[in-house]
C-alpha positions in Angstrom: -45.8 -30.3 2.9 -44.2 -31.0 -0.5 -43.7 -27.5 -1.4 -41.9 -26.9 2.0 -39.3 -30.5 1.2 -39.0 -29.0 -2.2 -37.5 -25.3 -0.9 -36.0 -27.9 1.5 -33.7 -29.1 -1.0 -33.1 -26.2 -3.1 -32.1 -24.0 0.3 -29.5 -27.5 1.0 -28.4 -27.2 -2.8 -27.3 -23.7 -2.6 -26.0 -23.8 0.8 -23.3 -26.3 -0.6 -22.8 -24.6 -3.6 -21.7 -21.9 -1.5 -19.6 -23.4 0.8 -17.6 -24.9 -2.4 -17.5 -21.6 -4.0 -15.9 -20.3 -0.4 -13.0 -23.3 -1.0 -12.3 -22.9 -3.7 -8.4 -22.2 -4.1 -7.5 -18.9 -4.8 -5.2 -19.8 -7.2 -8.2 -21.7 -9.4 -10.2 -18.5 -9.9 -9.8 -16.8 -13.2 -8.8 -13.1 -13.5 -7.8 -10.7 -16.2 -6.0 -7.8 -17.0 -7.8 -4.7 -18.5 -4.4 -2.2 -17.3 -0.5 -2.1 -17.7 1.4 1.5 -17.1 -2.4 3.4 -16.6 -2.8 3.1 -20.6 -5.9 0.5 -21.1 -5.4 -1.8 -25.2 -8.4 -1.1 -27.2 -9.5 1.9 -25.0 -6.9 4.2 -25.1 -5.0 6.3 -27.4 -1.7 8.0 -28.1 -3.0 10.9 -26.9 -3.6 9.3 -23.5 -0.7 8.2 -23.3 1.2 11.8 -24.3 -0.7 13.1 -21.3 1.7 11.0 -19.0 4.7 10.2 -21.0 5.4 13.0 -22.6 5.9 13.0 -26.5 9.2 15.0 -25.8 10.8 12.3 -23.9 9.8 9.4 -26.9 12.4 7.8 -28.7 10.5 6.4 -31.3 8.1 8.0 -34.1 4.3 6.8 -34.0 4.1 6.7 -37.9 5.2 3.6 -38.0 2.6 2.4 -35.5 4.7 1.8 -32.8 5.5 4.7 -30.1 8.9 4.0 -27.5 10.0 5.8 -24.4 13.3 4.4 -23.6 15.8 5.1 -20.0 19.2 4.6 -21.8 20.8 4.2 -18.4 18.9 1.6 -17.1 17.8 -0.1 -20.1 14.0 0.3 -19.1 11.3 0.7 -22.0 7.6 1.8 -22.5 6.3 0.3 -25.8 2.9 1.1 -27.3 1.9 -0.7 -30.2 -0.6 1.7 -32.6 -3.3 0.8 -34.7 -4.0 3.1 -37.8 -6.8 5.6 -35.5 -3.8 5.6 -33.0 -5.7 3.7 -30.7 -3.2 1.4 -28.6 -3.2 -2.3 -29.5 -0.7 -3.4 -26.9 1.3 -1.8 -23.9 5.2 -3.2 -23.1 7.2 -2.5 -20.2 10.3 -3.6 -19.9 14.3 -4.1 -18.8 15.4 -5.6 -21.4 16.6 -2.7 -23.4 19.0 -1.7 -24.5 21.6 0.0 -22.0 23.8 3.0 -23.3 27.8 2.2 -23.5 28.6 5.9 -24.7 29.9 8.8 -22.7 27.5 11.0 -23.9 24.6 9.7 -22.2 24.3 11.6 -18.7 22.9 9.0 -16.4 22.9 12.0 -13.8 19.5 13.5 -15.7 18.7 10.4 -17.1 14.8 10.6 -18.7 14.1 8.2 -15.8 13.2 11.1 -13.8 10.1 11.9 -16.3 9.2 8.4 -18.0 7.0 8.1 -14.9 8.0 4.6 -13.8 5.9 4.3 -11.0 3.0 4.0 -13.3 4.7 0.6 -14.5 2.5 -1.6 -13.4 -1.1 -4.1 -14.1 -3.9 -2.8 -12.8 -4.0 -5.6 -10.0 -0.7 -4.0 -9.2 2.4 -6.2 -10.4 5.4 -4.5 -11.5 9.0 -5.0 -13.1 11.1 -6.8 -10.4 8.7 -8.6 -8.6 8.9 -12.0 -7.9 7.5 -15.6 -10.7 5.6 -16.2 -7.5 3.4 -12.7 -7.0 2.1 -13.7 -11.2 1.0 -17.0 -10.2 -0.3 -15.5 -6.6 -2.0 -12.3 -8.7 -3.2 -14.4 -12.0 -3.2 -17.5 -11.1 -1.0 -20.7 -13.3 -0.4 -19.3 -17.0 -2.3 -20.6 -20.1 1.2 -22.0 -20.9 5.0 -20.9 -20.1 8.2 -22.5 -21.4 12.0 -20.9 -22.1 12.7 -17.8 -23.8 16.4 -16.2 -24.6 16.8 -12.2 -25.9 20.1 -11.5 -26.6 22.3 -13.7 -23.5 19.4 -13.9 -21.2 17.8 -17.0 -20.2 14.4 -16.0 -19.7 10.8 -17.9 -18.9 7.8 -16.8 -20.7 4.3 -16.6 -19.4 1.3 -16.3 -21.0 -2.6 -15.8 -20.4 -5.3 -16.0 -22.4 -8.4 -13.6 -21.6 -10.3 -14.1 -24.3 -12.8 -15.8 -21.8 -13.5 -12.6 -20.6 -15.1 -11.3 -23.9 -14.0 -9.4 -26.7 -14.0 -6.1 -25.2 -11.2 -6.6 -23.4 -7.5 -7.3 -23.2 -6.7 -10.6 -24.9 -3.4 -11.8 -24.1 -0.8 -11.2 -21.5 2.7 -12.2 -21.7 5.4 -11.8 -18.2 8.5 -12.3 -18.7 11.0 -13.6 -15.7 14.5 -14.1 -15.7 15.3 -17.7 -14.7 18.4 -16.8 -13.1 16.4 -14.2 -10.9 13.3 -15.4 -10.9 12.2 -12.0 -11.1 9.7 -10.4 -13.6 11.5 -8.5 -16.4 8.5 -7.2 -19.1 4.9 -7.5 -19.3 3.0 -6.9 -22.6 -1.0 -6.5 -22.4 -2.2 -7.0 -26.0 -5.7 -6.1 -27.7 -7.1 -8.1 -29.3 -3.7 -10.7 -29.6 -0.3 -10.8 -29.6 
């Protein structure tokens, strides 16, 4: 009889940490990042990410650690940040570059065609030019946020921590919105910090 009131009590102690598990706000669960424009920090290397962006198209030489496909026309940029075994460190995409003034830019066969820009995107799927809303929907509130300017632009900077998600992993993710949009503007994944 004991026995039976003891599995009693355990079966009633697991049945409501269940049903608080189940309502538990979405917004309250922790999630991370292991993904931004298919190219994975810590994992991957500039090799990988020649496969899809090809070196043709970069802008920038990977000797100095850092490789850059840039769309001159729309000001959109792929960053990859190198360690010394050219493994990637951290992954940028962004619209905050810099936007060609000069004639001799052809926006008509712009490298926007071939910098693959439908690969922009975290693995849980945000992109440039979604919504402040979708990070806090997707991520949940940032480890902190506050203003930001680059160059004129007001901007509001968010940023999670993952390092609760062990060392293996992605450390750090920064989204950038515009305040006068509210709409997301560049994401960096780091490994193992910004």
């Amino acid at each position: 009889m004991r026995s039976w009131r003891c599995a009693s009590a355990a079966a009633v102690a697991v049945l409501f940490a269940a049903c608080a598990l189940a309502q538990e706000p979405e917004s309250s669960k922790r999630v991370n990042e292991l993904v931004l424009a298919g190219l994975r920090p810590g994992v991957d290397t500039l090799a990988v990410g020649e496969k899809t962006y090809k070196p043709k198209y970069r802008k920038k030489d990977p000797s100095d650690g850092m490789a850059e496909w840039t769309d001159e026309c729309t000001g959109r940029m792929l960053q990859l940040e190198l360690n010394t075994k050219n493994v990637i460190q951290s992954v940028t995409i962004s619209a905050l570059g810099p936007v060609a003034r000069e004639e001799k830019v052809d926006c008509h066969q712009s490298a926007r065609d071939v910098l693959q820009t439908k690969l922009w995107r975290t693995g849980r799927g945000l992109r440039l030019g979604d919504p402040q809303h979708r990070v806090n929907e997707i991520y949940g509130e940032p480890n902190s946020s506050g203003p930001s300017t680059k160059g004129n632009r007001e901007l509001e900077l968010m940023y999670y921590a993952f390092d609760w998600a062990g060392s293996d992993v992605p450390q750090v993710m920064e989204v950038v919105c515009e305040r006068a949009t509210g709409r997301v503007v560049e994401i960096t994944l780091a490994f193992p910090s910004l």
